[in-house]
C-alpha positions in Angstrom: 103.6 108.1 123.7 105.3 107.3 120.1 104.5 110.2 117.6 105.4 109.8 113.9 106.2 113.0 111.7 105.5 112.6 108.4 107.7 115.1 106.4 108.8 116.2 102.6 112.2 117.6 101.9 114.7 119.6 99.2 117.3 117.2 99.1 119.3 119.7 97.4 119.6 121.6 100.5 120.8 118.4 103.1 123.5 116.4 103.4 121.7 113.8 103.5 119.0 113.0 106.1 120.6 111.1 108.5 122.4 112.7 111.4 126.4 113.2 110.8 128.1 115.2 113.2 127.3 119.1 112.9 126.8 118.9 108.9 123.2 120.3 108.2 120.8 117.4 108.0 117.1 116.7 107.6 117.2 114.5 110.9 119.4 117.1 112.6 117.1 120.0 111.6 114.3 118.1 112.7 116.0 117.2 116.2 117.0 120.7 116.8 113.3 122.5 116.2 111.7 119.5 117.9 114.3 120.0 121.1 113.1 123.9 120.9 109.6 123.3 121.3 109.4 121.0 123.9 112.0 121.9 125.4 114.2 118.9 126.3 116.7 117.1 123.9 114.6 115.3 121.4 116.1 112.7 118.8 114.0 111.1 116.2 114.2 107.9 114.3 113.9 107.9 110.4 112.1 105.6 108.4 114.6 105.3 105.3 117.9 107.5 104.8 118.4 109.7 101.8 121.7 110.6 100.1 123.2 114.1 100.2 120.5 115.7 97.1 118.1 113.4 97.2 114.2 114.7 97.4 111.5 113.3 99.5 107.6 113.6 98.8 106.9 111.4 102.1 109.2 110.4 104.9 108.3 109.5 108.2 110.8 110.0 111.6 109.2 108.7 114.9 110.1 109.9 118.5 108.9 109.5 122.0 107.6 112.3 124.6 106.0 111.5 127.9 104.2 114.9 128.9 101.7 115.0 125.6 102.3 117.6 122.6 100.7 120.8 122.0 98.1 120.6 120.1 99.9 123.3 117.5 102.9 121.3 117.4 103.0 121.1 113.5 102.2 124.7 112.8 105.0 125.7 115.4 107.2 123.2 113.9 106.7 124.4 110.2 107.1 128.2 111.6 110.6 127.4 113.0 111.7 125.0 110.1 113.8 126.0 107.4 111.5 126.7 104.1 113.6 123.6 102.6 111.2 121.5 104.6 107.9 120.6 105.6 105.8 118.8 108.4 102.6 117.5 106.6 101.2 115.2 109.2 101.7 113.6 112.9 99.9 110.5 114.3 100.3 108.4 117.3 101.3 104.9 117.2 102.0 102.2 119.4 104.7 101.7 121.8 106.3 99.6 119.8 105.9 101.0 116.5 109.1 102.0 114.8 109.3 104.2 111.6 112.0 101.9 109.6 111.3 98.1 110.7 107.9 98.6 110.5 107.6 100.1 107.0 106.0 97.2 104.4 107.5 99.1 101.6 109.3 102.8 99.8 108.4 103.7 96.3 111.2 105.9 94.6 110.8 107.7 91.7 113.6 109.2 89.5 113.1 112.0 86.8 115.0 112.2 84.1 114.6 115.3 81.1 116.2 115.5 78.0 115.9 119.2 76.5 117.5 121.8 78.7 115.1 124.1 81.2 116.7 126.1 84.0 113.4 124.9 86.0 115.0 121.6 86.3 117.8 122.4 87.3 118.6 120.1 90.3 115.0 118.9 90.5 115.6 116.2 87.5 118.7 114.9 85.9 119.2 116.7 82.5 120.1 113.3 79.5 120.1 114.7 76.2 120.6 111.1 75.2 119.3 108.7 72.4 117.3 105.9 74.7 116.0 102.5 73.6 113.0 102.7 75.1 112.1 99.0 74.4 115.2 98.1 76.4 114.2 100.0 79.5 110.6 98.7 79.8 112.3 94.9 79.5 115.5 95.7 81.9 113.0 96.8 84.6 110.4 94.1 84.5 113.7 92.1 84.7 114.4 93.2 88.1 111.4 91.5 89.4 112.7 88.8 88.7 115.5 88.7 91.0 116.2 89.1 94.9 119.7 89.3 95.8 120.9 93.2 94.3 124.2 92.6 95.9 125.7 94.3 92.2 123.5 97.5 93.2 124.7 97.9 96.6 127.6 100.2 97.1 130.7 98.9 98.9 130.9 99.9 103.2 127.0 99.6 103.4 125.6 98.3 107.1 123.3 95.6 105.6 123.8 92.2 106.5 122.0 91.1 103.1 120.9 91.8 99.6 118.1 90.8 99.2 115.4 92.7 98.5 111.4 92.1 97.2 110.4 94.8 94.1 107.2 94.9 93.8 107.6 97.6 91.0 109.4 98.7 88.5 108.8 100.6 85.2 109.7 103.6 83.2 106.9 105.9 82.5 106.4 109.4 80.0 105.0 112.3 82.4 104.4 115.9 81.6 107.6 115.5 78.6 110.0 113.7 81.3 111.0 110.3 81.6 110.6 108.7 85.1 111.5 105.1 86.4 109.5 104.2 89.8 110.5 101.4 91.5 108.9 100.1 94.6 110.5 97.4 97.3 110.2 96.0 101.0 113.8 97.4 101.3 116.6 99.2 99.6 120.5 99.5 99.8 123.0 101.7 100.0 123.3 103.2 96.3 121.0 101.3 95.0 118.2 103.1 93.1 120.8 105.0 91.5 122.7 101.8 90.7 119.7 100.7 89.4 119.0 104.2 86.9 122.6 104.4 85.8 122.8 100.8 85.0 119.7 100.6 82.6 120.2 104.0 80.9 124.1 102.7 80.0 122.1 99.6 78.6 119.4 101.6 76.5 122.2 103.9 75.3 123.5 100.7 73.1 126.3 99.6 75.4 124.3 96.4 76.4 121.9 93.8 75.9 119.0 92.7 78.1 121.4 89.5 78.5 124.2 91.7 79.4 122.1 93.3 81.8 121.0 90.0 83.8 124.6 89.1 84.0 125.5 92.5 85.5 122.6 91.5 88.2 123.6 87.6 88.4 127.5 88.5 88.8 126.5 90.2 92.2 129.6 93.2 91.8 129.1 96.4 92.1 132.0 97.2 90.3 129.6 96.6 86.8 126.9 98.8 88.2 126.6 102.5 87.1 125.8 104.6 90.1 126.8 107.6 88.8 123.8 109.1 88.5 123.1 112.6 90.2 121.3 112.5 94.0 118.8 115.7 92.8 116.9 113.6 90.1 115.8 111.3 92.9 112.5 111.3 95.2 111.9 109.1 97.8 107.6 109.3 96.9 106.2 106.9 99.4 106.4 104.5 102.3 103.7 102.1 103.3 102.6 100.9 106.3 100.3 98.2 108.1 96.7 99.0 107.8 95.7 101.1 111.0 99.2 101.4 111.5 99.1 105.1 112.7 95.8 106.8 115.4 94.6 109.7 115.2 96.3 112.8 116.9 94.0 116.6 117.0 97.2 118.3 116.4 
């Protein structure tokens, strides 16, 4: 049987959460407790990799286990879990079903404050920056308009291509904050950060929305910004095929 663990995550606390030697990971962590329970070496399968920092509302991680689960498996697994991270569902799927390939789409959202507050601190990324906010609403419909973010892809990634679908993206007010969400089939290495650090360089005066299309069209990564901090970003969602996932009692 496949299961699927749906999970959220301080990023601040990883490096990362894919699996990289004996480093502490979300994938490793989840391995290890996993491997505990049932009592076999157990390794999972993520649905999209976060950078070292980065947060996670939603990600899913699928593995397989012949003998059935106990029915308690979540409550044991939170119990055993470091407080850093969180198992907030589990569902069966079919044999076949595999947490990345399968996903339609991620939504990321990145938060962004510009007045200090020690309750931030690594949660958002402190700006105390003068923004155009005209220019940020224009560069990010812009990016809908385009499908290869080879510029926004930092250099030694795996893919084999850039192009990618955004469905959306937009910056929005929310509770005195300033968030861009920004919502694709796929993403690359980098490149929601690329993305964030690119605009805000734009909307601080040191471009034009020309300039920025020409940054996108030159496909370099070399005129991207990505230097952005990890802890201001949140992976928020992943989407999958209608009846995608069964029920499971547990």
């Amino acid at each position: 049987m496949r299961y699927f663990l749906e999970v959220s995550y301080d990023g601040t606390a990883f490096h990362g959460s894919q699996v990289q030697g004996d480093i502490l990971t979300v994938q490793g962590v989840l391995n290890k407790a996993l491997s505990t329970i049932i009592r076999r070496p157990v390794t999972t399968f993520g649905a999209s990799r976060t950078d070292e920092g980065v947060h996670a509302l939603c990600n899913f991680y699928h593995f397989d286990e012949e003998a059935g689960l106990h029915p308690q498996l979540k409550y044991k697994l939170n119990a055993i879990l470091p407080h850093t991270i969180s198992v907030n569902g589990i569902y069966t799927a079919a044999e076949e079903a595999n947490a990345r390939f399968d996903a339609l789409s991620r939504r990321y959202r990145y938060r962004i404050y510009a007045h200090k507050d020690p309750f931030l601190y690594q949660r958002a990324m402190f700006y105390p920056f003068s923004l155009n906010r005209e220019i940020l609403a224009e560069t990010a419909a812009a990016l809908k308009e385009y499908t290869n973010f080879e510029t926004f892809s930092k250099r030694n990634t795996q893919s084999f291509t850039f192009l990618c679908s955004i469905t959306q993206s937009y910056w929005e007010e929310d509770g005195g904050e300033l968030h861009y969400v920004v919502e694709a089939n796929r993403f690359l290495r980098g490149m929601v950060r690329g993305l964030v650090g690119t605009q805000l360089q734009i909307a601080r005066g040191k471009g034009s929305l020309a300039d920025f299309k020409a940054i996108i069209e030159a496909r370099d990564c070399t005129l991207a910004d990505f230097s952005v901090p990890g802890h201001g970003l949140y992976l928020e969602a992943i989407r999958y095929p209608e009846g995608y996932f069964r029920s499971w009692p547990g």
